[in-house]
C-alpha positions as CSV (number, residue, x, y, z in Angstrom):
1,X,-57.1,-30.3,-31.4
2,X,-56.3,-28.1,-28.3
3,X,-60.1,-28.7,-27.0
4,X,-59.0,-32.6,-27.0
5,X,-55.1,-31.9,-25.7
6,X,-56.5,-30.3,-22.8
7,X,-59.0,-32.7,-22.1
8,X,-56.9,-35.7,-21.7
9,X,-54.7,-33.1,-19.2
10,X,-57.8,-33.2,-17.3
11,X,-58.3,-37.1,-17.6
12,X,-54.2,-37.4,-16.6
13,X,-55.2,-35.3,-13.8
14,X,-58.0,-36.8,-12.2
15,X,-56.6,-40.1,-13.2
16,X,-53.9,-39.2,-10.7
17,X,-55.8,-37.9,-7.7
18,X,-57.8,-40.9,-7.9
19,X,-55.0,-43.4,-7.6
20,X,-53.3,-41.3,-4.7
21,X,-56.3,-41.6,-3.0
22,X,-56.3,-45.3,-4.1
23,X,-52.8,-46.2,-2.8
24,X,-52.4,-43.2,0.2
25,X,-56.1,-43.0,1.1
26,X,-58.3,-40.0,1.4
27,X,-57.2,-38.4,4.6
28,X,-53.7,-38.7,3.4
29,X,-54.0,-37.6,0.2
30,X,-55.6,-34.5,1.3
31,X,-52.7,-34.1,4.2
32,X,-49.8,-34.6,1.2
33,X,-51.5,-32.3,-0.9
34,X,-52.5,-28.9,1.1
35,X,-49.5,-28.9,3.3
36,X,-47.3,-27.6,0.2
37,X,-49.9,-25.7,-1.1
38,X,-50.2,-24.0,3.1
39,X,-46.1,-23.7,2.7
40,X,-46.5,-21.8,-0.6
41,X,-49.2,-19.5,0.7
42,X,-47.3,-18.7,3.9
43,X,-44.7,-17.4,1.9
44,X,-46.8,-15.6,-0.4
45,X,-47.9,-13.6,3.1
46,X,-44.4,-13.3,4.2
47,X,-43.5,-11.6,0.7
48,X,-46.9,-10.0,0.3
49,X,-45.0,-6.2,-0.4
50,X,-42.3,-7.3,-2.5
51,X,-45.0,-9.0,-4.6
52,X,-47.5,-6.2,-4.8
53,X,-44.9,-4.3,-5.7
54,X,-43.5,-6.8,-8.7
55,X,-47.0,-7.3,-10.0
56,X,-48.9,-3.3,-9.3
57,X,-46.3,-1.1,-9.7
58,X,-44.2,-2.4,-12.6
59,X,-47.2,-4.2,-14.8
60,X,-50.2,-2.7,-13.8
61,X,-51.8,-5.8,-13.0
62,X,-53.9,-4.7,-10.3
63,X,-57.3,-6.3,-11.4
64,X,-55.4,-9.3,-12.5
65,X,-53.2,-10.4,-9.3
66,X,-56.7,-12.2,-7.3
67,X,-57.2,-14.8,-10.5
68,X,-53.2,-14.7,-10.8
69,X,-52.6,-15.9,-6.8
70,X,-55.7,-18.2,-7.1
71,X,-54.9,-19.9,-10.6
72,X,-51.1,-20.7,-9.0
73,X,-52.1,-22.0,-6.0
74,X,-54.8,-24.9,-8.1
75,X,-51.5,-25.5,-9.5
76,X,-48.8,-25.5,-7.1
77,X,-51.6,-28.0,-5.2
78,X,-52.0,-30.4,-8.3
79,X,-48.7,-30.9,-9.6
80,X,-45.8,-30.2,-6.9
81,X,-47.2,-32.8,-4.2
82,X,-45.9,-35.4,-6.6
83,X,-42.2,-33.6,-6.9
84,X,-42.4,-33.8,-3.0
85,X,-43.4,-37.8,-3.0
86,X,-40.7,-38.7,-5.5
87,X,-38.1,-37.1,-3.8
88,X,-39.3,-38.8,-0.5
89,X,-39.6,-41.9,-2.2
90,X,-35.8,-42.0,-3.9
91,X,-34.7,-41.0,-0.1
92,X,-36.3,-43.6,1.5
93,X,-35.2,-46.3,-1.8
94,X,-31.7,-45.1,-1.2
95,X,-31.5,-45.4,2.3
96,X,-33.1,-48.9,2.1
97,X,-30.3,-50.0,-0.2
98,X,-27.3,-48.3,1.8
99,X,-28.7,-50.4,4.7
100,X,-28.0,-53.8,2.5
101,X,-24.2,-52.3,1.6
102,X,-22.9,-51.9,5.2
103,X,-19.5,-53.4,5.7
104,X,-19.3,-53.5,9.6
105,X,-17.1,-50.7,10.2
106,X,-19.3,-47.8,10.8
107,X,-16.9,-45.4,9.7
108,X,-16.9,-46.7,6.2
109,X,-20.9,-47.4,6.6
110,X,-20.9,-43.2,6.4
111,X,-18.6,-42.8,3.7
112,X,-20.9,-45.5,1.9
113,X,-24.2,-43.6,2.7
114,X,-22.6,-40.6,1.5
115,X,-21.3,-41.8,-1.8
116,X,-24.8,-42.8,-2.3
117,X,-26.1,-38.9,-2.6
118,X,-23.0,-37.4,-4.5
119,X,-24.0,-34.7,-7.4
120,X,-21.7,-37.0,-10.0
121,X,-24.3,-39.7,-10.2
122,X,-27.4,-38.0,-10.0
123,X,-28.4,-38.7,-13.5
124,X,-28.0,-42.6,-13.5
125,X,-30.0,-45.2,-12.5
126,X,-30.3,-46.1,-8.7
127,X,-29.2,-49.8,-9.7
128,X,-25.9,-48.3,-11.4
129,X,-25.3,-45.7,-8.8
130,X,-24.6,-48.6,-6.1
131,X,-21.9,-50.1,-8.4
132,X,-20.5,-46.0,-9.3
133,X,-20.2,-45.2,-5.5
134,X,-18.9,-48.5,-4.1
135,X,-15.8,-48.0,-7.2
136,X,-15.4,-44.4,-5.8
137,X,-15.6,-45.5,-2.1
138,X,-12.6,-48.2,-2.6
139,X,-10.3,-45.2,-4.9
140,X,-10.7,-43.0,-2.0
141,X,-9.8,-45.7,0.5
142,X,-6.9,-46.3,-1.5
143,X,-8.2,-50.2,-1.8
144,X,-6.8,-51.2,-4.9
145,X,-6.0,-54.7,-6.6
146,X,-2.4,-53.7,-8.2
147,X,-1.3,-52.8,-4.3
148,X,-2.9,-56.1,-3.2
149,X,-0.9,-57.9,-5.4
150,X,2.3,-56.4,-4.9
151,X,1.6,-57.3,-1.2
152,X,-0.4,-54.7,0.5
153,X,-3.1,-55.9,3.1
154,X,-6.3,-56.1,1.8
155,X,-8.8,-53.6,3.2
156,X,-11.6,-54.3,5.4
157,X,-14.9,-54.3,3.0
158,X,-17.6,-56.8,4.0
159,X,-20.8,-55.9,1.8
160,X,-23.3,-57.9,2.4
161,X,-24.2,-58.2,-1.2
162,X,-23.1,-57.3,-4.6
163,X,-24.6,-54.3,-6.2
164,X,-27.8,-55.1,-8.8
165,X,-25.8,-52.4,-11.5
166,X,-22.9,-54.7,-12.0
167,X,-24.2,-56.0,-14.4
168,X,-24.2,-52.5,-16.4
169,X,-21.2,-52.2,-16.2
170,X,-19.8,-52.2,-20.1
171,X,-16.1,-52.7,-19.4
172,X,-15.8,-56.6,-18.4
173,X,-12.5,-55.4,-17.0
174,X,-14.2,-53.2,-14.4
175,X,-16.8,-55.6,-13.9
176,X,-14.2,-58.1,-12.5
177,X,-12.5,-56.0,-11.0
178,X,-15.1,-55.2,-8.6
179,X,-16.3,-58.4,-8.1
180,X,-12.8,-59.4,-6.7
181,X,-13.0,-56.1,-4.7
182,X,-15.6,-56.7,-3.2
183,X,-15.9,-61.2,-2.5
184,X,-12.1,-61.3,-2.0
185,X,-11.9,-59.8,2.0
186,X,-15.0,-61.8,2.8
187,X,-12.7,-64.6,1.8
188,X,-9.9,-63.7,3.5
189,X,-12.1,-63.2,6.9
190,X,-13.6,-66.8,6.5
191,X,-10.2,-67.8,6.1
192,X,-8.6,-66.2,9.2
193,X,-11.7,-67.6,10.8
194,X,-10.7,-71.3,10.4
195,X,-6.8,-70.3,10.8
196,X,-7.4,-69.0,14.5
197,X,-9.6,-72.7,15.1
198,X,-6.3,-74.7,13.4
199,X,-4.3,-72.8,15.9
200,X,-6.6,-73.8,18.8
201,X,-6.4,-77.2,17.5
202,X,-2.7,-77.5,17.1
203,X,-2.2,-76.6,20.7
204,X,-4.7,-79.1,21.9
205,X,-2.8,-81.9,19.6
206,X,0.1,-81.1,21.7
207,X,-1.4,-82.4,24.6
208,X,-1.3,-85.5,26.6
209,X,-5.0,-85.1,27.7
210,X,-8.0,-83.5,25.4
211,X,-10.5,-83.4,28.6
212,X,-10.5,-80.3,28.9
213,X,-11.1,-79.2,25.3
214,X,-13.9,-82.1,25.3
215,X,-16.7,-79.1,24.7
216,X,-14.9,-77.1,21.9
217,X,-13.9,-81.1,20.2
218,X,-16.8,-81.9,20.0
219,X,-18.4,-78.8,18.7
220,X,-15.7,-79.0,15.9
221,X,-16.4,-82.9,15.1
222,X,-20.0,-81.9,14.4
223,X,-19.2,-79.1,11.9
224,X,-16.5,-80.7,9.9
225,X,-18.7,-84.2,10.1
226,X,-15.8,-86.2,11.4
227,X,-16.0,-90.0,12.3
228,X,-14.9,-91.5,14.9
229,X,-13.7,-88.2,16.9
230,X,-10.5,-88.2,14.9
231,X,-8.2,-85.3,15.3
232,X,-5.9,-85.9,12.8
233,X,-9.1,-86.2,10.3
234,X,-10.3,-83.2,11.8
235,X,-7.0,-81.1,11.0
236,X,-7.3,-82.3,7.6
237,X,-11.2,-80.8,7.1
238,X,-10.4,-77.6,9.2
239,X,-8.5,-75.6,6.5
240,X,-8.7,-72.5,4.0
241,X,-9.8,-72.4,0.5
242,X,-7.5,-70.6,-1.2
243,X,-9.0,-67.6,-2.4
244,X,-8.1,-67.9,-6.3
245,X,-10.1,-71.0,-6.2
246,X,-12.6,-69.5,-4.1
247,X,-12.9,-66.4,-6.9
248,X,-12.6,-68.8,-9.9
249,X,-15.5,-70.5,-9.0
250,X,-17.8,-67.9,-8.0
251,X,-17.2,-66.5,-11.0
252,X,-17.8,-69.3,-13.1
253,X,-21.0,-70.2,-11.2
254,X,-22.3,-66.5,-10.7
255,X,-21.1,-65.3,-14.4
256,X,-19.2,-62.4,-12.2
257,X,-21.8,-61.8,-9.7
258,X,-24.2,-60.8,-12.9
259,X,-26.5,-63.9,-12.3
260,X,-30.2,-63.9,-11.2
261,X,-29.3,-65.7,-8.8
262,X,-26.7,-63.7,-7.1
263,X,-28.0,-60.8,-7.4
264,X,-31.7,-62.0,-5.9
265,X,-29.9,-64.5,-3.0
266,X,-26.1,-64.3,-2.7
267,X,-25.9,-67.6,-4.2
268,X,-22.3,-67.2,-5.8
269,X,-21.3,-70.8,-6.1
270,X,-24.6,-72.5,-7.1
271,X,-24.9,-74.9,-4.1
272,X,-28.2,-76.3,-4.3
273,X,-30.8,-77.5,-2.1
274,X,-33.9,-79.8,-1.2
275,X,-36.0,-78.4,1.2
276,X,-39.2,-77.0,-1.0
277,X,-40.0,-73.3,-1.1
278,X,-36.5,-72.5,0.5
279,X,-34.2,-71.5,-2.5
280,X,-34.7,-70.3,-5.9
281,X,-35.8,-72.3,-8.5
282,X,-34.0,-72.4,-12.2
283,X,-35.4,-72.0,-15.0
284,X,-34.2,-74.7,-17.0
285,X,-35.1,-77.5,-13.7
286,X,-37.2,-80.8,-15.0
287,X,-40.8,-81.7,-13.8
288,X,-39.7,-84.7,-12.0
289,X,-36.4,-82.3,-10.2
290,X,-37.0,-80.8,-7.2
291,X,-33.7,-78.8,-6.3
292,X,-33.3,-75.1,-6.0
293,X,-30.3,-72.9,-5.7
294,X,-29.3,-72.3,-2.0
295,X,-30.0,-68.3,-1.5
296,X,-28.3,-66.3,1.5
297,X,-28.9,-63.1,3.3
298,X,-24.6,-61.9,3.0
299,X,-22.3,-62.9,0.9
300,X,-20.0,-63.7,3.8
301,X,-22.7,-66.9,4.3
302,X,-22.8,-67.9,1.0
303,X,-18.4,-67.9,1.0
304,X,-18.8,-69.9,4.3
305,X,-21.6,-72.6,3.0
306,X,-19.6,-73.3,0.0
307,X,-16.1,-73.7,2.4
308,X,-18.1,-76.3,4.6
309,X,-19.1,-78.0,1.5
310,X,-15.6,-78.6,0.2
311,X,-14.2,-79.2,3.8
312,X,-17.1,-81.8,4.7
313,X,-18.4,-83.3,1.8
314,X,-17.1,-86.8,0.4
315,X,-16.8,-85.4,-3.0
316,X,-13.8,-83.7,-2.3
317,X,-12.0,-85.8,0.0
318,X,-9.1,-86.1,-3.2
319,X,-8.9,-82.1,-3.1
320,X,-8.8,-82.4,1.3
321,X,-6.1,-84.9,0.8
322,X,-3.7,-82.8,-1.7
323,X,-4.4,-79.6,0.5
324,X,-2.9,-81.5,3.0
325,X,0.3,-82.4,1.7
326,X,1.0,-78.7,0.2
327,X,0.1,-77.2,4.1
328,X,3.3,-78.2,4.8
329,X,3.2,-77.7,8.2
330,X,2.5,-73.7,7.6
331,X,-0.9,-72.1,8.5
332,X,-1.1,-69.7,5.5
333,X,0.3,-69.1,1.6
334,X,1.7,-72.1,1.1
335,X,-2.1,-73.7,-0.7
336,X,-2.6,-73.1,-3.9
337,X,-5.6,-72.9,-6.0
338,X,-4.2,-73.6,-9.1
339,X,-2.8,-76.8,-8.0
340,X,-6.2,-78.1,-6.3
341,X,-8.7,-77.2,-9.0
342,X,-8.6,-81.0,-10.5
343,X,-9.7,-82.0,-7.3
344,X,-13.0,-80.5,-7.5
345,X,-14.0,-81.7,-11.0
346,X,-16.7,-83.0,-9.1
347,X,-18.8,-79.7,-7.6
348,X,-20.0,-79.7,-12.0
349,X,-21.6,-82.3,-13.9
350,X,-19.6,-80.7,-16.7
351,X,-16.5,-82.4,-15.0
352,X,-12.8,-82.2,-16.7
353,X,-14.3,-79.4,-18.9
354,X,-15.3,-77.8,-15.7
355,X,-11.6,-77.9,-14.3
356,X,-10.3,-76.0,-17.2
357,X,-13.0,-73.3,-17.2
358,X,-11.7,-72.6,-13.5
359,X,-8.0,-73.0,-14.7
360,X,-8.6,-70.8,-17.6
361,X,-10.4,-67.9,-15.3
362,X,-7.8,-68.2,-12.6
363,X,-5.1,-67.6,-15.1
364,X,-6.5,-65.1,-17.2
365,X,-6.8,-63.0,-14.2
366,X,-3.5,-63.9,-12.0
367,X,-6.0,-64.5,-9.3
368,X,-3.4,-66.8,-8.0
369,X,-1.7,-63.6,-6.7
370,X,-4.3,-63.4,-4.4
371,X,-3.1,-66.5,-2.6
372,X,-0.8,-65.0,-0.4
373,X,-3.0,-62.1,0.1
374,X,-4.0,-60.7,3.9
375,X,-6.2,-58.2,5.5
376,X,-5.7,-55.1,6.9
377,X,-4.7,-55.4,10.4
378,X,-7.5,-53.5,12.0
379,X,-6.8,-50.3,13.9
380,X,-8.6,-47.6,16.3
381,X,-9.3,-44.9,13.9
382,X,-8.7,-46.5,10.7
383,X,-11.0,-47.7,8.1
């Protein structure tokens, strides 16, 4: 039995040199493996007395010591490369994935590549150690939901996509929670985005003459598809989504940013597409379809695809219309999601049973507090 244990060692062993050499090739398989063994000898020379002494004086083990420094160094060479690659590898994995969670404020971008390495996660797996470190970075930033909703600004986290571990994350409670966290200031930012334009726009309604705005017009008539060069149809399409309705349906769609889809393309609102080999294709899609889901480098332009659709599209001239008459004449908190969601019973073919999924998700999670919400006013210094 031991004859055949240590032969399969053997077998494992030279099965591994030969697929380093396969994937690495030779010249850097050799380079990978003697430079730690070269490391391990120079220290060996640099420690030569207080070895001799170790081995000689207190066991005697003169005649032994040549075979003892020669069998450790075959196996320091065969075995501790690999400990070396791994290590290099998780480094470079982890830095890959930091770069895909910046949030555009560099002095949060270190906290985030910092949170990444801490000693309390060591022992989970990469995937959940994305979700454990972006919950730690927002406690220590003091971003939390309860504060939002009792009016504190919202702080200023753009990730650029949501974390593959979510989805192991046991409590549901946490799970939405950190959805919200992290989709509800890219929201807001779209938002303020399109506030600023209605300003712009306001002012130029005020004038006798548009001449002058002729270039920025025009510009805006082509985004928001507008007929006829109307600005009065134009104020209508250029406004905010409120974020409750925003969050309600990307959770509906992205089953809490746990989907395939969301996690492999940022597509949190299951917009789909026609042009072949651009999206993802589902599953469940017919011989004879030929959609796919729409997928998106950032979150951010997957939130401001799905804000154009409901601004632009003819399905939801209704919702447009009712938006409208709750503005009110006010540029912010005065639209409410709740009140808009039977408007858009038209983005599902599962229709009125849609509309209460969305009502249903909204109110079981007071994301209509968020409606009033605002970011952080940004300051030198802050983050």
């Amino acid at each position: 039995m031991k004859k055949i244990f240590l032969n399969q060692k053997l077998i494992n062993f030279f099965e591994k040199i030969r697929e380093e050499i396969f994937n690495n090739g030779f010249s850097r398989y050799i380079v990978d493996t003697f430079a730690p063994t070269f490391r391990f000898f120079s220290f060996i020379l640099k420690n030569i007395n207080k070895i001799y002494f170790f081995l000689i004086k207190k066991f005697n083990l003169k005649k032994m010591l040549p075979y003892t420094v020669i069998v450790t160094l075959i196996i320091f060479t065969a075995f501790v490369p690999e400990n070396f690659k791994s290590s290099g590898d998780k480094k470079k994995i982890i830095n890959n994935q930091t770069e895909e969670y910046t949030t555009n404020d560099p002095s949060i971008d270190q906290m985030l590549k910092k949170s990444f390495l801490t000693n309390d996660s060591k022992k989970l797996s990469l995937d959940f150690q994305q979700v454990v470190s972006i919950i730690n970075l927002f406690e220590k930033s003091g971003y939390n939901l309860e504060k939002v909703r009792e009016g504190a600004p919202v702080a200023n986290f753009f990730l650029a996509k949501f974390p593959e571990g979510i989805s192991e994350l046991d409590n549901i409670e946490q799970r939405k929670r950190i959805f919200i966290q992290i989709l509800l200031p890219i929201v807001l930012s779209e938002n303020e985005k399109i506030i600023a334009d209605r300003r712009i726009l306001t002012t130029i309604m005020n004038r006798k003459s548009f001449k002058k705005d002729a270039d920025w017009l025009n510009e805006k008539f082509q985004q928001y598809k507008v007929k006829n060069n109307s600005v009065k149809e134009l104020l209508v399409k250029m406004d905010i989504i409120p974020p409750s309705l925003a969050i309600a349906q990307a959770a509906y769609e992205s089953g809490w940013g746990t989907s395939r889809f969301a996690i492999e393309g940022n597509a949190l609102f299951g917009q789909w597409g026609w042009k072949e080999h651009k999206g993802m294709v589902p599953e469940n899609r017919g011989e004879d379809e030929k959609h796919e889901v729409s997928k998106f480098n950032q979150i951010r332009y997957a939130v401001s695809a799905y804000k154009n659709n409901l601004n632009t599209h003819p399905f939801y001239e209704e919702f447009r219309i009712e938006r409208a008459k709750q503005r009110s004449g006010r540029l912010s908190g005065s639209i409410s999601g709740i009140k808009l969601i039977k408007h858009v019973h038209k983005y599902s073919i599962k229709g009125d049973d849609y509309v209460l999924g969305l009502k249903k998700i909204i109110e079981q999670n007071s994301l209509q507090d968020f409606d009033k919400a605002n970011l952080l006013v940004k300051r030198s210094g802050s983050i």
